[in-house]
VODO-671677 format. One record per residue (C-alpha): residue number from 0; chain; x, y, z. Coordinates in steps of 0.05 Angstrom, whole numbers, plus 5000, padded with zeros to 4 digits. Example, Ala and Ser with C-alpha at 12.3 -4.5 7.8 and 13.67 -1.06 7.14 Angstrom:
2
[0; "A"; [5246; 4910; 5156]],
[1; "A"; [5273; 4979; 5143]],
This chain:
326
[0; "A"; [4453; 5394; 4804]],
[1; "A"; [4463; 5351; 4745]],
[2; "A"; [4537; 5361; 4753]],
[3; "A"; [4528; 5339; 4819]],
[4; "A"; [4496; 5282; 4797]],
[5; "A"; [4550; 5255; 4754]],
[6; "A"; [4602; 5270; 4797]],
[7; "A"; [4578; 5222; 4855]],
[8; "A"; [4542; 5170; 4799]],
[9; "A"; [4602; 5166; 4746]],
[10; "A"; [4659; 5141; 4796]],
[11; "A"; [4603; 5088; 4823]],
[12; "A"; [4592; 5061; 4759]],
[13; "A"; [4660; 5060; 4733]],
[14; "A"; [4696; 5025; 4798]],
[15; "A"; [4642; 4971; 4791]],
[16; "A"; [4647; 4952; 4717]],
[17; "A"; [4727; 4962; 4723]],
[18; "A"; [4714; 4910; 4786]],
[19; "A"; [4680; 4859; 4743]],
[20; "A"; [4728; 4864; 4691]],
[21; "A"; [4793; 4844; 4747]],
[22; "A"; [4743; 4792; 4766]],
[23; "A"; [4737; 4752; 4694]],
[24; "A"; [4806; 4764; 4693]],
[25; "A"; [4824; 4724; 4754]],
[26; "A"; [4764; 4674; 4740]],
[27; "A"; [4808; 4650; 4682]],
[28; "A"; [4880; 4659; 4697]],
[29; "A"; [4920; 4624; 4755]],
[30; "A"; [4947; 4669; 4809]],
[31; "A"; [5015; 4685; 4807]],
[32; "A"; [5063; 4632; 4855]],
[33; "A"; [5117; 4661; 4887]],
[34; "A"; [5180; 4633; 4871]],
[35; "A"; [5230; 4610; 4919]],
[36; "A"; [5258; 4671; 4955]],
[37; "A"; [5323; 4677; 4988]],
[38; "A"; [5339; 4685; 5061]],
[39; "A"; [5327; 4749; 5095]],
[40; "A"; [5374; 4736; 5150]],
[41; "A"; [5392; 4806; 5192]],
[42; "A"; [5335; 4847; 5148]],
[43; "A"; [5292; 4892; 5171]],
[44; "A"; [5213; 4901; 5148]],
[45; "A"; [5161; 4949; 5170]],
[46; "A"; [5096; 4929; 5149]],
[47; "A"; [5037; 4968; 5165]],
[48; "A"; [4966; 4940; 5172]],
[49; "A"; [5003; 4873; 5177]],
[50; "A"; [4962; 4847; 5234]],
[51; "A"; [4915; 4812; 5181]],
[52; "A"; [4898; 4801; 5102]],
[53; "A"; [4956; 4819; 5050]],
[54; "A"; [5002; 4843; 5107]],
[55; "A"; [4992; 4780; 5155]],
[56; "A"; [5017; 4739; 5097]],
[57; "A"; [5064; 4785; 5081]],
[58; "A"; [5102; 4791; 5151]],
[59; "A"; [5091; 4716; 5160]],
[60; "A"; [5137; 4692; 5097]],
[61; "A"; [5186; 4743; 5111]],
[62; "A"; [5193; 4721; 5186]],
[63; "A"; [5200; 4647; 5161]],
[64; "A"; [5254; 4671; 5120]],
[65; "A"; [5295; 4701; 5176]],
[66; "A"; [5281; 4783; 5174]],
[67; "A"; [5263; 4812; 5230]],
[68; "A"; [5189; 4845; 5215]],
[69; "A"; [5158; 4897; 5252]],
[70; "A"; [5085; 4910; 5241]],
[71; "A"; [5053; 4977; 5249]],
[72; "A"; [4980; 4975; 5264]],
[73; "A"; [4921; 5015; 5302]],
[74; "A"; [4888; 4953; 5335]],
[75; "A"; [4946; 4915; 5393]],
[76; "A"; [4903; 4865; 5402]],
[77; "A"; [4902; 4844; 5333]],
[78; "A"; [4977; 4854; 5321]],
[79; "A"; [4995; 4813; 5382]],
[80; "A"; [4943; 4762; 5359]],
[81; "A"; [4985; 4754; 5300]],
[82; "A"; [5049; 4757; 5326]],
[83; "A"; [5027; 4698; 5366]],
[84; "A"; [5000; 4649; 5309]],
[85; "A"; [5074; 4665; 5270]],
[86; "A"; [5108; 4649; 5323]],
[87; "A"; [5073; 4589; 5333]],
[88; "A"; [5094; 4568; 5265]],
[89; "A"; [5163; 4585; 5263]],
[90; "A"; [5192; 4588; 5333]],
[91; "A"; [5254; 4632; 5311]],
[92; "A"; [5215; 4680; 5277]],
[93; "A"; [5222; 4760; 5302]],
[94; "A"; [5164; 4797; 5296]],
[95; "A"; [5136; 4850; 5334]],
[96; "A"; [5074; 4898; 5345]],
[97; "A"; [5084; 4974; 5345]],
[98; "A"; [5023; 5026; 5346]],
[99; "A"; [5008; 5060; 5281]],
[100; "A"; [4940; 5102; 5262]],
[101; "A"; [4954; 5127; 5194]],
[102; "A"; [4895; 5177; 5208]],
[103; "A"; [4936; 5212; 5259]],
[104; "A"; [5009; 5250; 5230]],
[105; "A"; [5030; 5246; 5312]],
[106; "A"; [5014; 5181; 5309]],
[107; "A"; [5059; 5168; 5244]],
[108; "A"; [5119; 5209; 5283]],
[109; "A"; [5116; 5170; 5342]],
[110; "A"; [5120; 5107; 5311]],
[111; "A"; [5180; 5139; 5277]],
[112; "A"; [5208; 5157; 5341]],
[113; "A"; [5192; 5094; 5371]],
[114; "A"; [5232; 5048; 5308]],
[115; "A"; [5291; 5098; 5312]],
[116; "A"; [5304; 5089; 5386]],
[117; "A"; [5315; 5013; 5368]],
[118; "A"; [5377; 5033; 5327]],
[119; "A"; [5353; 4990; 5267]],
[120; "A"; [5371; 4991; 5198]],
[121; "A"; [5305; 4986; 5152]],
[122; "A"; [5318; 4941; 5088]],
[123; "A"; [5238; 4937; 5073]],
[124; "A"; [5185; 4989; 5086]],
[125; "A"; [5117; 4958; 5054]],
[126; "A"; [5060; 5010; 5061]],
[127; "A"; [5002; 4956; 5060]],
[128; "A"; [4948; 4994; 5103]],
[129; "A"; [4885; 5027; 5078]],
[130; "A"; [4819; 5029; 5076]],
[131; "A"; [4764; 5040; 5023]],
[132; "A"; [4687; 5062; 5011]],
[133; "A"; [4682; 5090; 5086]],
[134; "A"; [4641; 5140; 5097]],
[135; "A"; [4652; 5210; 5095]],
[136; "A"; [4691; 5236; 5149]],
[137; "A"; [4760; 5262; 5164]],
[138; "A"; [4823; 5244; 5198]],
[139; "A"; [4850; 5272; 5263]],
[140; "A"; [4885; 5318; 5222]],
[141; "A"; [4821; 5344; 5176]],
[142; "A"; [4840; 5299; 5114]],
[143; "A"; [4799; 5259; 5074]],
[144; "A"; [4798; 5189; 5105]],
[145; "A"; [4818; 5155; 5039]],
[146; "A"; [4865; 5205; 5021]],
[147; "A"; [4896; 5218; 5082]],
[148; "A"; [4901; 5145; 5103]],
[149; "A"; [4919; 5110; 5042]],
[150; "A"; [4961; 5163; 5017]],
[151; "A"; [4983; 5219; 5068]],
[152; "A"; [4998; 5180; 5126]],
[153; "A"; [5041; 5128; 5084]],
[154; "A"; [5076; 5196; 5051]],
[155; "A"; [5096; 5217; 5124]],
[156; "A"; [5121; 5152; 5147]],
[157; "A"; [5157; 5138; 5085]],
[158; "A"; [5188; 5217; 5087]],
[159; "A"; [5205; 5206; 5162]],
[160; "A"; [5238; 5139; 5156]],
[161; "A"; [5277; 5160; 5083]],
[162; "A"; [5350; 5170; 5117]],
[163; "A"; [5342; 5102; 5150]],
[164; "A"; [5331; 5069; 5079]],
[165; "A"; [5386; 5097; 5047]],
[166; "A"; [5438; 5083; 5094]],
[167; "A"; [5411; 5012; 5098]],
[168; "A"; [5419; 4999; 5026]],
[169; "A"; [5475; 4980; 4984]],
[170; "A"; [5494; 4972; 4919]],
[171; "A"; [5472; 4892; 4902]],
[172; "A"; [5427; 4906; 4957]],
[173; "A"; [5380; 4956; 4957]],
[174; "A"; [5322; 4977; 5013]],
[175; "A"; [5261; 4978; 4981]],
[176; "A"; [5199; 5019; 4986]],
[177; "A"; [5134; 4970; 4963]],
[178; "A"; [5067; 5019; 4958]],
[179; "A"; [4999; 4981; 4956]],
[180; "A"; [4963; 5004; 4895]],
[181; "A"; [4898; 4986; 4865]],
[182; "A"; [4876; 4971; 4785]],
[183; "A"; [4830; 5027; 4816]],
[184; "A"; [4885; 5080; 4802]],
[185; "A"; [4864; 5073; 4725]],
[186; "A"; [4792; 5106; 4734]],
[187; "A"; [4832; 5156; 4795]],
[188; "A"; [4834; 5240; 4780]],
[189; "A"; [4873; 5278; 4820]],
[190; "A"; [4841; 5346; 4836]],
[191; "A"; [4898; 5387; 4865]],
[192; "A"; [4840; 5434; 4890]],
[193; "A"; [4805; 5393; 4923]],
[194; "A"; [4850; 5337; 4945]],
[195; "A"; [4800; 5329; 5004]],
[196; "A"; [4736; 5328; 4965]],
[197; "A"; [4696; 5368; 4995]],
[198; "A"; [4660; 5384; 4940]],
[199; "A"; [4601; 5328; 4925]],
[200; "A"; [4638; 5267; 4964]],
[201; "A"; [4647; 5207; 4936]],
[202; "A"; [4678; 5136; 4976]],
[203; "A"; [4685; 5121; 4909]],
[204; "A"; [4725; 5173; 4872]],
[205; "A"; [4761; 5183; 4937]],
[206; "A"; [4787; 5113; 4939]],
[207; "A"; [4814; 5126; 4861]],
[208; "A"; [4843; 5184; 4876]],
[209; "A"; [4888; 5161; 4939]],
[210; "A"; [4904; 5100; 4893]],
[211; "A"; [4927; 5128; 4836]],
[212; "A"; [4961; 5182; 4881]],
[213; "A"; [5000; 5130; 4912]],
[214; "A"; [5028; 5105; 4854]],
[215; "A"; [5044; 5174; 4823]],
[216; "A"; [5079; 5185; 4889]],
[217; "A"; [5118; 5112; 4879]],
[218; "A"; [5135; 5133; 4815]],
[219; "A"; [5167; 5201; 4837]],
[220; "A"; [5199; 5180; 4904]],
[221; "A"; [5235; 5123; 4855]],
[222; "A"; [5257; 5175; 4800]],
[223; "A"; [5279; 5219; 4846]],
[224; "A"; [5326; 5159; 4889]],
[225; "A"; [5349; 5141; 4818]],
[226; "A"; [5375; 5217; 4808]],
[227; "A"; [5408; 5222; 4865]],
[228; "A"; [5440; 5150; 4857]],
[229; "A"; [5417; 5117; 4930]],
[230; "A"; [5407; 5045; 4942]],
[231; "A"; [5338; 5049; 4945]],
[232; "A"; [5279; 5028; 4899]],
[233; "A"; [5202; 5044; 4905]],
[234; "A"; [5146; 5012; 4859]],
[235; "A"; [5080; 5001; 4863]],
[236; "A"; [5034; 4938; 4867]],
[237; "A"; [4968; 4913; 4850]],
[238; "A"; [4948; 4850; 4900]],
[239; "A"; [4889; 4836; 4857]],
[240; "A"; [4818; 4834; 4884]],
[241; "A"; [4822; 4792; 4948]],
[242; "A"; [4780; 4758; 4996]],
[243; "A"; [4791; 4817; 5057]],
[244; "A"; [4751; 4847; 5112]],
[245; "A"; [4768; 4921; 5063]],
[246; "A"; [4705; 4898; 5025]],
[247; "A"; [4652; 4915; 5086]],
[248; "A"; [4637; 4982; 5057]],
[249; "A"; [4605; 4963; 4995]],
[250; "A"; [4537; 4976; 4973]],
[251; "A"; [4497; 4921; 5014]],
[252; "A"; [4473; 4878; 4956]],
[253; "A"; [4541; 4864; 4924]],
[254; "A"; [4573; 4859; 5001]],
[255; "A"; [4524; 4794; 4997]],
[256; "A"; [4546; 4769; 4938]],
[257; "A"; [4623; 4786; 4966]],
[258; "A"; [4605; 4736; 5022]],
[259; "A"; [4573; 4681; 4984]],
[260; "A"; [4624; 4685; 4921]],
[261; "A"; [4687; 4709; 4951]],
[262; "A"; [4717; 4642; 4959]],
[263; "A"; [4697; 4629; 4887]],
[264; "A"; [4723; 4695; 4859]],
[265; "A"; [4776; 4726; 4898]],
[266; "A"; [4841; 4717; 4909]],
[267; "A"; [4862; 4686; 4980]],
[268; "A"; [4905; 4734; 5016]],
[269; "A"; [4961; 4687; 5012]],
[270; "A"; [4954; 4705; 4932]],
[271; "A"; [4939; 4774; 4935]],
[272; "A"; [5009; 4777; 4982]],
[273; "A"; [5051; 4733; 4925]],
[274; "A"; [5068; 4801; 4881]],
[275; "A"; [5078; 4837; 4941]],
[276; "A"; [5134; 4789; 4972]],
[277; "A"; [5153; 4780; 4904]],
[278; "A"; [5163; 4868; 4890]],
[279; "A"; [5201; 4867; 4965]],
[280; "A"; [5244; 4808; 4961]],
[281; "A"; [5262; 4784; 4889]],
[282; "A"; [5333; 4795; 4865]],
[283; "A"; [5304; 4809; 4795]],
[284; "A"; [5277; 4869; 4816]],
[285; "A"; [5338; 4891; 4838]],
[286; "A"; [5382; 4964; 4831]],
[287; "A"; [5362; 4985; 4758]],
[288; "A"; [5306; 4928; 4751]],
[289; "A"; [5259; 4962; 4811]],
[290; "A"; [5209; 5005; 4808]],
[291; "A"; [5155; 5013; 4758]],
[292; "A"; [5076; 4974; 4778]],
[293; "A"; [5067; 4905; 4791]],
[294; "A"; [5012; 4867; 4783]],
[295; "A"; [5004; 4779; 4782]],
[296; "A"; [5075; 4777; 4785]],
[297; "A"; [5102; 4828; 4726]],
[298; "A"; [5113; 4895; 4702]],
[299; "A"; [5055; 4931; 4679]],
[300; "A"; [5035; 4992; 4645]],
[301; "A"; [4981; 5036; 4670]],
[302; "A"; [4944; 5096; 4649]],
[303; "A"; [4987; 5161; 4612]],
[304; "A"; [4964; 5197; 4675]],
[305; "A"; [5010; 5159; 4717]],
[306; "A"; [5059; 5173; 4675]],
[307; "A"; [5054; 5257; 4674]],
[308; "A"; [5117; 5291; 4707]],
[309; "A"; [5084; 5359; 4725]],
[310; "A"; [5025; 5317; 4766]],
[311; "A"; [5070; 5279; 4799]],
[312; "A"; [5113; 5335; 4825]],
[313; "A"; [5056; 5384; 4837]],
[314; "A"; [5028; 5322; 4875]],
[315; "A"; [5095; 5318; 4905]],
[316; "A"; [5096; 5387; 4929]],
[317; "A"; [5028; 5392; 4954]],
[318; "A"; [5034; 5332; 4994]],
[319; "A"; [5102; 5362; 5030]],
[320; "A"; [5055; 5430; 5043]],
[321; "A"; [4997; 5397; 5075]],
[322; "A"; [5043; 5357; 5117]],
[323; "A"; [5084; 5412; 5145]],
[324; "A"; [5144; 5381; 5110]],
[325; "A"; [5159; 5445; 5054]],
């Protein structure tokens, strides 16, 4: 029981303090600007949950700077919404709406199916989508919601649309894989048996875990493009804490303070998106200069975890067995 106890109490505790701590951080540095960025003319992007927050900002620079962005969502409404606004912006820009649910693996391969029928190359595949704190419950496939959401379904789409990225790239060049990570991956444990949790649940060690699994997965996917010596990069990157609707799960009292201090505290989504565009379309981070975790505009180190080789492949090879893929 006491066990119990902990296990639900501990990850609480420690996501909140590690929350204030990003917090005083950002209260007393200046979010990073995004430098001038060069023309994206005849690229290709795939941005998923780009409908609104990081991602709207996100497929909204790259479309004013000529690629041709695609944005992969659940809600049409919302994606067409956006399409709209950009467009009313920058007349030229070429954006458009294709159905994604990240909770559902046919859902993934259809979209898949859907982009390859277009007989696009794919320069930029930013894996943006997520959610966090939900309640327990499971995807369409049985997963964990965090886990198979933030994680699994961004595995499968990224697996599926590999081929597409390589042959896209070139040397000088590269495509580029950006994963959306959280600081959150520092306090993350990955329980190979139990990657669903199903043992005492908890929103909050769930969340950690999918983070930090995403960037272990970054990490691996980029070694392993490196080995093989394709044009392709993948990192990792932290937005920051920002001002989006992925905050309406939290524990009611600090949701109110979210509402009345957000503006105050958090970065806009236009900020949180800076190190994103910035990991996707610098030419600093290019060929031997990608990869690696980003955070406020630079390289950072995380945890030793991150860094263990046997983790990351027996997270590797786990992920390709639940997915049907091994």
């Amino acid at each position: 029981m006491l066990s119990a106890i902990r296990s639900y109490l501990f990850p609480i505790i420690e996501l909140y303090i590690l929350g204030l701590k990003v917090l005083l951080v950002q209260l007393f540095s200046r979010p990073f600007r995004l430098p001038v960025m060069p023309r994206q003319d005849g690229k290709v992007a795939i941005v998923t949950g780009g409908a609104k927050g990081i991602g709207y900002e996100v497929v909204r620079h790259m479309a004013r700077l000529g690629a041709h962005v695609i944005i992969g969502g659940r809600n049409e409404k919302e994606g067409l919404a956006a399409i709209r606004e950009i467009c009313e912006e920058h007349k030229e820009a070429k954006v458009e709406f294709m159905k994604l649910d990240l909770a559902s693996l046919q859902s993934v391969r259809q979209f898949v199916q859907r982009f390859r029928e277009q007989d696009l190359q794919l320069n930029i595949l930013v894996n943006n989508a997520g959610v966090m704190l939900v309640p327990e419950g499971r995807t369409e496939d049985g997963f964990e919601q965090h886990f198979g959401v933030n994680y699994l379904g961004h595995f499968l789409l990224t697996w599926l649309l590999l081929d597409i990225l390589q042959s896209s790239g070139k040397w000088g060049h590269f495509s580029r894989v950006v994963n959306i990570s959280s600081s959150a991956h520092c306090i993350g444990e990955i329980r190979l048996y139990d990657l669903n949790s199903s043992q005492c649940y908890s929103a909050h060690a769930a969340y950690c875990q999918s983070k930090l699994a995403q960037l272990l997965f970054s990490s691996h996917l980029h070694q392993e493009l490196q080995r093989e010596g394709f044009p392709l990069s993948s990192c990792a990157v932290d937005p920051g804490i920002v001002d989006t609707a992925l905050y309406r799960h939290l524990w009611t009292p600090l949701l109110l303070a979210h509402k009345t201090l957000a503006h105050l505290l958090f970065r806009t989504p236009s900020e949180g998106a800076a190190t994103v565009l910035y990991a996707a379309l610098s030419p600093d981070l290019e060929g031997e200069h990608g990869g690696g975790f980003w955070a406020s505009g630079q390289r950072e180190m995380t945890t030793p975890l991150t860094f263990d080789p046997q983790l990351q492949l027996s997270l590797w090879q786990a992920s390709l067995q639940l997915l049907g893929l091994q």
